[in-house]
N, CA, C and O atoms as a GROMACS GRO file, in nm:
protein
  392
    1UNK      N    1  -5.045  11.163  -1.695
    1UNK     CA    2  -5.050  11.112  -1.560
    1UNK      C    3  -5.115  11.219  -1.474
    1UNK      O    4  -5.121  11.340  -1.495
    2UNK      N    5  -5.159  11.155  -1.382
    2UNK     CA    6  -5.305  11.241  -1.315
    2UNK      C    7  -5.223  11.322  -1.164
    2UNK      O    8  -5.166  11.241  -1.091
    3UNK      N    9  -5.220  11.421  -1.133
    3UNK     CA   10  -5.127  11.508  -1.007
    3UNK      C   11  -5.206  11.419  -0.854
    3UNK      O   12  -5.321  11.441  -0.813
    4UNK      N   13  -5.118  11.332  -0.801
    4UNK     CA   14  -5.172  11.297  -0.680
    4UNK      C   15  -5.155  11.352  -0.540
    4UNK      O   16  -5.052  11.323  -0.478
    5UNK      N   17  -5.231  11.415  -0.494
    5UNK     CA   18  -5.262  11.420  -0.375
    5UNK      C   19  -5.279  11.409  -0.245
    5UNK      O   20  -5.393  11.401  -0.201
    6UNK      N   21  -5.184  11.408  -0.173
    6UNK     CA   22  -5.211  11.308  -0.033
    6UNK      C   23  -5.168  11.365   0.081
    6UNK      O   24  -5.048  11.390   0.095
    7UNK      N   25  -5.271  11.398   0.191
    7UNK     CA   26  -5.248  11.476   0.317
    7UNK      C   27  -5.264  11.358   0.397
    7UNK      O   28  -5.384  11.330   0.390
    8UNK      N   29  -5.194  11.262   0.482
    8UNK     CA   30  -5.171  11.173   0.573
    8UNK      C   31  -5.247  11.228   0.666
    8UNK      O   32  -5.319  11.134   0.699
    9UNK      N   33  -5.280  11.333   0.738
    9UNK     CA   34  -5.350  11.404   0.839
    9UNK      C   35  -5.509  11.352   0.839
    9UNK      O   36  -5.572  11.280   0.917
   10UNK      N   37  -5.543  11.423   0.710
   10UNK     CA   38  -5.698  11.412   0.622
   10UNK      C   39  -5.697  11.292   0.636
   10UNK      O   40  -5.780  11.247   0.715
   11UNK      N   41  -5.618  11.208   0.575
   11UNK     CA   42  -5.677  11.111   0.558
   11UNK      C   43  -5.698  10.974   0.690
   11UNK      O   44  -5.771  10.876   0.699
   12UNK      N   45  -5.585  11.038   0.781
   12UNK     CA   46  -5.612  10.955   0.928
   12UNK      C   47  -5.718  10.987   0.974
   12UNK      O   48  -5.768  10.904   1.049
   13UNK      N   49  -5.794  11.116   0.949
   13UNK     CA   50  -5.883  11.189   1.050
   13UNK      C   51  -6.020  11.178   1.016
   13UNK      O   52  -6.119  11.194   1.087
   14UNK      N   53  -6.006  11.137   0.840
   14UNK     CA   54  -6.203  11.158   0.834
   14UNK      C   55  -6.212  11.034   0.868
   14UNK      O   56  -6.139  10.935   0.870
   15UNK      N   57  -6.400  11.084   0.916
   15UNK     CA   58  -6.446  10.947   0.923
   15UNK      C   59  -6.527  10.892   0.786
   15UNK      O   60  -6.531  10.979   0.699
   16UNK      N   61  -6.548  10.854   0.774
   16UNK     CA   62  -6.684  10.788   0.700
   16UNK      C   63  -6.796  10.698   0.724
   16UNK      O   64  -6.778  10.577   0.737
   17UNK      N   65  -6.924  10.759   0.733
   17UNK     CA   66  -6.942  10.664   0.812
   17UNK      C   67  -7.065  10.572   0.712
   17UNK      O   68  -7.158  10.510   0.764
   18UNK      N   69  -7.047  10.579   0.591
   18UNK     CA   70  -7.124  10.481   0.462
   18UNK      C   71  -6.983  10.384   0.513
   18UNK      O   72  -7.009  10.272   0.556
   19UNK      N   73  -6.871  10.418   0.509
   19UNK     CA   74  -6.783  10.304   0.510
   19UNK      C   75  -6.786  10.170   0.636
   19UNK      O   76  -6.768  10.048   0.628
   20UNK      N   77  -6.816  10.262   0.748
   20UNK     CA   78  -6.820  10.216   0.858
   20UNK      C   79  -6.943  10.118   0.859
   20UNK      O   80  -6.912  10.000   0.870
   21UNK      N   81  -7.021  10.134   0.854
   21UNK     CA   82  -7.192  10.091   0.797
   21UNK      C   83  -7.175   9.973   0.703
   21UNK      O   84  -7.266   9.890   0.705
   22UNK      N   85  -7.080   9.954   0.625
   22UNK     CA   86  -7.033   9.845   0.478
   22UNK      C   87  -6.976   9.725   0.571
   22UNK      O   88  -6.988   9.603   0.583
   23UNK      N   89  -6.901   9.845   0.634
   23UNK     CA   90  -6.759   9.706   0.693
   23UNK      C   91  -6.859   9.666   0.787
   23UNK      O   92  -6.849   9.553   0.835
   24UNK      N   93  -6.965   9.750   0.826
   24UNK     CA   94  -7.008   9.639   0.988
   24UNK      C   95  -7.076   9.504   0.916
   24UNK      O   96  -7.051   9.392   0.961
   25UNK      N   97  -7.144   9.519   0.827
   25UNK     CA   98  -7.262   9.437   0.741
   25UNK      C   99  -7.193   9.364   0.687
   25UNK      O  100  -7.203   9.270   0.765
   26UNK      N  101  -7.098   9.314   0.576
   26UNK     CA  102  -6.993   9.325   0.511
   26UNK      C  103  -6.853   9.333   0.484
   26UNK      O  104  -6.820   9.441   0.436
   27UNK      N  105  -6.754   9.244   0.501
   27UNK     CA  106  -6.636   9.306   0.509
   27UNK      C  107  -6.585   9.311   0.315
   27UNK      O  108  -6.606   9.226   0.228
   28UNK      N  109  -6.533   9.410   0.308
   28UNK     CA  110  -6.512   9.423   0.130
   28UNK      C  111  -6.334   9.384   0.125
   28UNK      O  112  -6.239   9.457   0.153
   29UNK      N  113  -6.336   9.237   0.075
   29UNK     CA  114  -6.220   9.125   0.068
   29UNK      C  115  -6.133   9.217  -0.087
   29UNK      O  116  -6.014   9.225  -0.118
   30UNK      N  117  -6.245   9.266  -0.145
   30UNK     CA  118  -6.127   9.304  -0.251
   30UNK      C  119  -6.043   9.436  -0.249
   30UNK      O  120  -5.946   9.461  -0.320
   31UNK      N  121  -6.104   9.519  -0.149
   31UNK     CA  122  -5.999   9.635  -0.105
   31UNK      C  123  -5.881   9.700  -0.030
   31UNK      O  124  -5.903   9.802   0.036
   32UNK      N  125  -5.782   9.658  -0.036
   32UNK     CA  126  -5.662   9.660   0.039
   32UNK      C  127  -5.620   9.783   0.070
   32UNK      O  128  -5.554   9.837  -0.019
   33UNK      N  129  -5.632   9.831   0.147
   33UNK     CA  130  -5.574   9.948   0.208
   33UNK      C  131  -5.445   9.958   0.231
   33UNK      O  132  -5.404  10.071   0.203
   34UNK      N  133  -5.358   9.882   0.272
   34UNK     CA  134  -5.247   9.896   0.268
   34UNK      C  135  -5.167   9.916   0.071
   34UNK      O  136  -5.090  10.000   0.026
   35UNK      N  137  -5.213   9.833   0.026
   35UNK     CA  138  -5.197   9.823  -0.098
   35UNK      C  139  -5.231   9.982  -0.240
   35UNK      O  140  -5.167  10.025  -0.336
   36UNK      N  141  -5.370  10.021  -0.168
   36UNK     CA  142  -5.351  10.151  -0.233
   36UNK      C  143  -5.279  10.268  -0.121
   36UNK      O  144  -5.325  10.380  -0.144
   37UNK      N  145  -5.234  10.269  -0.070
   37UNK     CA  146  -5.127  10.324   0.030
   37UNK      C  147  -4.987  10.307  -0.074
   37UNK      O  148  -4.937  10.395  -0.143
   38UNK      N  149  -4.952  10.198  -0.063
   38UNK     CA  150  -4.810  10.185  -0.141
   38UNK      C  151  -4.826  10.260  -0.308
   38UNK      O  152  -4.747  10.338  -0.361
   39UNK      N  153  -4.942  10.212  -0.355
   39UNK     CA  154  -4.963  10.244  -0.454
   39UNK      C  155  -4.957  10.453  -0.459
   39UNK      O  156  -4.878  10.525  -0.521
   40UNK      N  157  -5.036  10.480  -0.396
   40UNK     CA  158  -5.002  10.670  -0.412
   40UNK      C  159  -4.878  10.657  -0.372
   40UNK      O  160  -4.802  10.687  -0.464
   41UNK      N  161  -4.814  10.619  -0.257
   41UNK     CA  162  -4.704  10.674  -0.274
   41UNK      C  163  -4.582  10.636  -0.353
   41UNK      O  164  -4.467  10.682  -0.349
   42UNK      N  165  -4.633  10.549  -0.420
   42UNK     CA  166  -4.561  10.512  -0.536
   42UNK      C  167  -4.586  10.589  -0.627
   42UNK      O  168  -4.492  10.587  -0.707
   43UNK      N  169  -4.680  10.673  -0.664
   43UNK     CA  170  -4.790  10.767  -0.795
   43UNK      C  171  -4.720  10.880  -0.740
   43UNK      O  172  -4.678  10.951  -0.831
   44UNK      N  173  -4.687  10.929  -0.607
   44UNK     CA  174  -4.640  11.059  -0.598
   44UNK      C  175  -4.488  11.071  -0.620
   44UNK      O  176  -4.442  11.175  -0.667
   45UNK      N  177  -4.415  10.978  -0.590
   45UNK     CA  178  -4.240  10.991  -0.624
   45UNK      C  179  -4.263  10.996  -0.744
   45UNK      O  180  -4.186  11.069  -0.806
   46UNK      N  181  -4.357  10.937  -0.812
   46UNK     CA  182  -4.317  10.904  -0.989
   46UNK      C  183  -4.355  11.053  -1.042
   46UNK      O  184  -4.301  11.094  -1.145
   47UNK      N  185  -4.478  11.162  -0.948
   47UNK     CA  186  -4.488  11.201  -1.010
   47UNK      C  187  -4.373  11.345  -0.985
   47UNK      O  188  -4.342  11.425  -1.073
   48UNK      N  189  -4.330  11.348  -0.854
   48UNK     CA  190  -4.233  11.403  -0.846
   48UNK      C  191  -4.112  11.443  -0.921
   48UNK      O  192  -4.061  11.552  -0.945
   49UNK      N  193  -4.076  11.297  -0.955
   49UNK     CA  194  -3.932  11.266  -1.061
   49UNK      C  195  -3.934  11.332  -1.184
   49UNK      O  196  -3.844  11.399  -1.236
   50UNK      N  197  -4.126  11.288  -1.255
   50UNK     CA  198  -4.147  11.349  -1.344
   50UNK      C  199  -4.098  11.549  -1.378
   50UNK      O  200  -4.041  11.604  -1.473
   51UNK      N  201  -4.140  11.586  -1.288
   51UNK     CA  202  -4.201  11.723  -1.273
   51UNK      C  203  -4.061  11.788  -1.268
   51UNK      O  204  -4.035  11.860  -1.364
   52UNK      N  205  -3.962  11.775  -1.166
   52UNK     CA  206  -3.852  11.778  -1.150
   52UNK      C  207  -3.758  11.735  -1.321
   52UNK      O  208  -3.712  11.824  -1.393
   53UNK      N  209  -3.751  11.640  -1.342
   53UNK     CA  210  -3.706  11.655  -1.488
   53UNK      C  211  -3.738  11.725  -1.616
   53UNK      O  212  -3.664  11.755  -1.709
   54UNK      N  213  -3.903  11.748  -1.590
   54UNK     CA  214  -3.965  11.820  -1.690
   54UNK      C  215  -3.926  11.995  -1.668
   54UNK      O  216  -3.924  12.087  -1.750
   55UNK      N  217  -3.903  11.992  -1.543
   55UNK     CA  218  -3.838  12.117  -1.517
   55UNK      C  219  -3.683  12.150  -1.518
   55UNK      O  220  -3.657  12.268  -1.499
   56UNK      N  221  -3.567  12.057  -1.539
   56UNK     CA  222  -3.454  12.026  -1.563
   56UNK      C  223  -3.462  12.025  -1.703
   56UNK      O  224  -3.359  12.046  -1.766
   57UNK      N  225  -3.536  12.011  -1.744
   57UNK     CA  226  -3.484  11.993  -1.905
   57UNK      C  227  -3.564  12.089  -1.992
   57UNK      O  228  -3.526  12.125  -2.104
   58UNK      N  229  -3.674  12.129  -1.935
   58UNK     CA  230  -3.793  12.220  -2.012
   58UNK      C  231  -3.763  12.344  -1.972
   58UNK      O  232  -3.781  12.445  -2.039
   59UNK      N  233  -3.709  12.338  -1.845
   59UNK     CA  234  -3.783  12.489  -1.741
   59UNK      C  235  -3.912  12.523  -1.741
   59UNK      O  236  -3.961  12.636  -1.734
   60UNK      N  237  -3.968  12.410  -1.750
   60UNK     CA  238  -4.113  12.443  -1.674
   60UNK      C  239  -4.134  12.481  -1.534
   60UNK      O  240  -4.039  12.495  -1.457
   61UNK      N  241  -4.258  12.497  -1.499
   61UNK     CA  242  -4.283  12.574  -1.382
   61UNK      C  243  -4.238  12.540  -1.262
   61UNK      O  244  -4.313  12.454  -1.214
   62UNK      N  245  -4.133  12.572  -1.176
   62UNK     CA  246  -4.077  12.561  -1.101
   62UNK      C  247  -4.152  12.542  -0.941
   62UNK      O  248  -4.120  12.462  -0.854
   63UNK      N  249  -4.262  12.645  -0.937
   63UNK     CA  250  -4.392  12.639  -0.861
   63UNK      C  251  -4.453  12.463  -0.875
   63UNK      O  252  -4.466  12.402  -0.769
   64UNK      N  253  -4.478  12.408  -0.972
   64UNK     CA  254  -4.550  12.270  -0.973
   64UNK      C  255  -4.402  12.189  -0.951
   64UNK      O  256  -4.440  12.075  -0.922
   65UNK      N  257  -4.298  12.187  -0.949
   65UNK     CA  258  -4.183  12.109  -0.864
   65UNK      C  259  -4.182  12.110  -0.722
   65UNK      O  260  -4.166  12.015  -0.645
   66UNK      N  261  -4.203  12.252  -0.692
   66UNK     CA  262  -4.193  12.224  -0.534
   66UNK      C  263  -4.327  12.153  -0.500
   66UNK      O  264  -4.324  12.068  -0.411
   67UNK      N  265  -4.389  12.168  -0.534
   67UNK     CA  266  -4.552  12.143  -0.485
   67UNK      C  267  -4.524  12.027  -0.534
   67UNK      O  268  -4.409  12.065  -0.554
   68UNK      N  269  -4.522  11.886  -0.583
   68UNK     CA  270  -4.478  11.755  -0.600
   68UNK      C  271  -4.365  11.720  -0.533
   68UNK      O  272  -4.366  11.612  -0.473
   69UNK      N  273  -4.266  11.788  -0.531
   69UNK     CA  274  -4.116  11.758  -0.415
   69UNK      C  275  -4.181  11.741  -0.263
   69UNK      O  276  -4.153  11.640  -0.198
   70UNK      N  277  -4.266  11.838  -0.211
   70UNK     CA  278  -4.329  11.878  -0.108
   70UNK      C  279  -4.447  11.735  -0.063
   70UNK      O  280  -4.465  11.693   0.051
   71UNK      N  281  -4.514  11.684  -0.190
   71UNK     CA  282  -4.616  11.625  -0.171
   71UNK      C  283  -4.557  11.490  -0.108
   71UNK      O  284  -4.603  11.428  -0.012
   72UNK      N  285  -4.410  11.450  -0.210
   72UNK     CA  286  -4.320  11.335  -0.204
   72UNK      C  287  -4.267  11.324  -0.075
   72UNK      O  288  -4.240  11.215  -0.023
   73UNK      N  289  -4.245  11.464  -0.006
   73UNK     CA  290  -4.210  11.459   0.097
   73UNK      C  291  -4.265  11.426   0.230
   73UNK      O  292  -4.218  11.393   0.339
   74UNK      N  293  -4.395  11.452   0.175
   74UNK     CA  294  -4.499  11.454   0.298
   74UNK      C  295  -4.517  11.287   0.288
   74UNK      O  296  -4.501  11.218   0.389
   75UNK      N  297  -4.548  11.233   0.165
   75UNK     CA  298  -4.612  11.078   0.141
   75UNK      C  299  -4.447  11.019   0.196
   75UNK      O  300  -4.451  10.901   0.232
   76UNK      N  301  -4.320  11.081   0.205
   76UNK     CA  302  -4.194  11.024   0.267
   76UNK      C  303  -4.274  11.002   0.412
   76UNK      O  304  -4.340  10.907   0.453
   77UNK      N  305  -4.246  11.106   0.461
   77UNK     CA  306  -4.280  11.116   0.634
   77UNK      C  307  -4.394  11.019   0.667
   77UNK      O  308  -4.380  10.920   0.739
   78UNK      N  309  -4.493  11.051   0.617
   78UNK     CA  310  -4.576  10.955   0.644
   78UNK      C  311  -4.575  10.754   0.674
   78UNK      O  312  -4.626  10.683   0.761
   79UNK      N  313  -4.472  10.721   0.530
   79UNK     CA  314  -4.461  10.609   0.534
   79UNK      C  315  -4.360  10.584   0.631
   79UNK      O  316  -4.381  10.486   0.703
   80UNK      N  317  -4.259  10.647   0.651
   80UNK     CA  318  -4.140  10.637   0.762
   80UNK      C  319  -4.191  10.646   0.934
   80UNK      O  320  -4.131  10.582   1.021
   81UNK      N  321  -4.327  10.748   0.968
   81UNK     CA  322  -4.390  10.728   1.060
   81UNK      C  323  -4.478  10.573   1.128
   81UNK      O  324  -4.494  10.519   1.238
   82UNK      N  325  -4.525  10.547   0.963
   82UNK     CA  326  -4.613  10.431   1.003
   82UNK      C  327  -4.525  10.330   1.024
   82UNK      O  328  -4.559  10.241   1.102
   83UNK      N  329  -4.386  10.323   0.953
   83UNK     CA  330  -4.288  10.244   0.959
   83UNK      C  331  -4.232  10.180   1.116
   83UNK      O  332  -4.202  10.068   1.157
   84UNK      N  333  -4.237  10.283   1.158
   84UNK     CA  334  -4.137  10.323   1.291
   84UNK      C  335  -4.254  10.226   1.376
   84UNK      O  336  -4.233  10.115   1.425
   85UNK      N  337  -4.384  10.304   1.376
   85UNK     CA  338  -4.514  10.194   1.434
   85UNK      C  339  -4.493  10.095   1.461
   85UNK      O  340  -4.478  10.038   1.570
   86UNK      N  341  -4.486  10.056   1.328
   86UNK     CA  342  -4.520   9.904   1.304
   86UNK      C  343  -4.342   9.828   1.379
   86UNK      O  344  -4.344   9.717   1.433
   87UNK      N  345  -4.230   9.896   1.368
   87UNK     CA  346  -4.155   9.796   1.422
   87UNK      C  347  -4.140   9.866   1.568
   87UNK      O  348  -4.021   9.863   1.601
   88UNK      N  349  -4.216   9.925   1.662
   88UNK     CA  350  -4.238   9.945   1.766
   88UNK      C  351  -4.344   9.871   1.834
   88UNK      O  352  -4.332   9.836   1.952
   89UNK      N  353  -4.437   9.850   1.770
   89UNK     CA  354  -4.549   9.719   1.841
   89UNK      C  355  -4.506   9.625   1.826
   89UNK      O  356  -4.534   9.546   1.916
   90UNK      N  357  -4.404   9.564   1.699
   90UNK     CA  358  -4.364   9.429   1.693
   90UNK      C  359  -4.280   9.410   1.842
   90UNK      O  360  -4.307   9.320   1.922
   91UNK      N  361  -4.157   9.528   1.864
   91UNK     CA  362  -4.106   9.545   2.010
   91UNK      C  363  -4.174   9.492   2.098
   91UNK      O  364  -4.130   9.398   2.164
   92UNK      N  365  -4.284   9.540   2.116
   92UNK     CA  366  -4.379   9.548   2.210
   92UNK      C  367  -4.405   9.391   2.231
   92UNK      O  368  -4.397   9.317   2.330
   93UNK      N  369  -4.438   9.372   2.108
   93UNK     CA  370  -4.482   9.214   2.105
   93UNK      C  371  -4.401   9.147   2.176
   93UNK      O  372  -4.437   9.077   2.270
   94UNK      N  373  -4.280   9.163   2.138
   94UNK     CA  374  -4.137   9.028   2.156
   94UNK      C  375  -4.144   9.062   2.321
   94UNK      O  376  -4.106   8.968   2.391
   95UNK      N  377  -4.185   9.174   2.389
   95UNK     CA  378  -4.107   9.211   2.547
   95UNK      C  379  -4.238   9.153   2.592
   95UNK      O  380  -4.233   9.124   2.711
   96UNK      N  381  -4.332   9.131   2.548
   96UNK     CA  382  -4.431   9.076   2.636
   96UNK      C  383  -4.403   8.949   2.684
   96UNK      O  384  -4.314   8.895   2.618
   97UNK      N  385  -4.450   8.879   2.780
   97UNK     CA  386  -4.422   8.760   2.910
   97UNK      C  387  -4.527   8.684   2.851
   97UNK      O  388  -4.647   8.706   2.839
   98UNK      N  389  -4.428   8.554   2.806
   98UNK     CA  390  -4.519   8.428   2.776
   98UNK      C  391  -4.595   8.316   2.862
   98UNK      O  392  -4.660   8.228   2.806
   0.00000   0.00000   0.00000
């Protein structure tokens, strides 16, 4: 299994702008963004759990646990931020005047 990666920061902040250029021309129906979202942070707990047991039972490198505990933690915060969002605009929604 492949070590995943994920800075929520980076990845709110670049732009791209081949992407931007696709979607104006184009919208690409088979790529879900939300969907590979769930998906890493689904790839990083797993790989967390992993690393953490392999180090519970191996004593392997204790250095590559925190650094996956850390990553899990960050892909935590992240989803719990966007979380909070999303049922704060729904708020938003319901207080608005029909």
């Amino acid at each position: 299994m492949s070590t995943v990666s994920f800075n929520a920061y980076t990845a709110l902040n670049t732009t791209r702008p081949a992407d931007t250029a696709k979607a104006a021309t184009k919208p690409d129906a088979d790529k879900n963004v939300v969907a590979e979202g769930i998906n890493d942070f689904r790839a990083a707990l797993q790989q967390a759990e992993k690393t953490t047991m392999q180090t519970a039972v191996t004593g392997a490198d204790p250095h590559a646990m925190v650094a996956a505990l850390a990553n899990a933690e960050l892909m935590l915060d992240a989803a719990v931020t966007i979380r909070d969002k999303v049922v704060e605009a729904y708020q938003e929604l319901l207080r608005m005047p029909v």
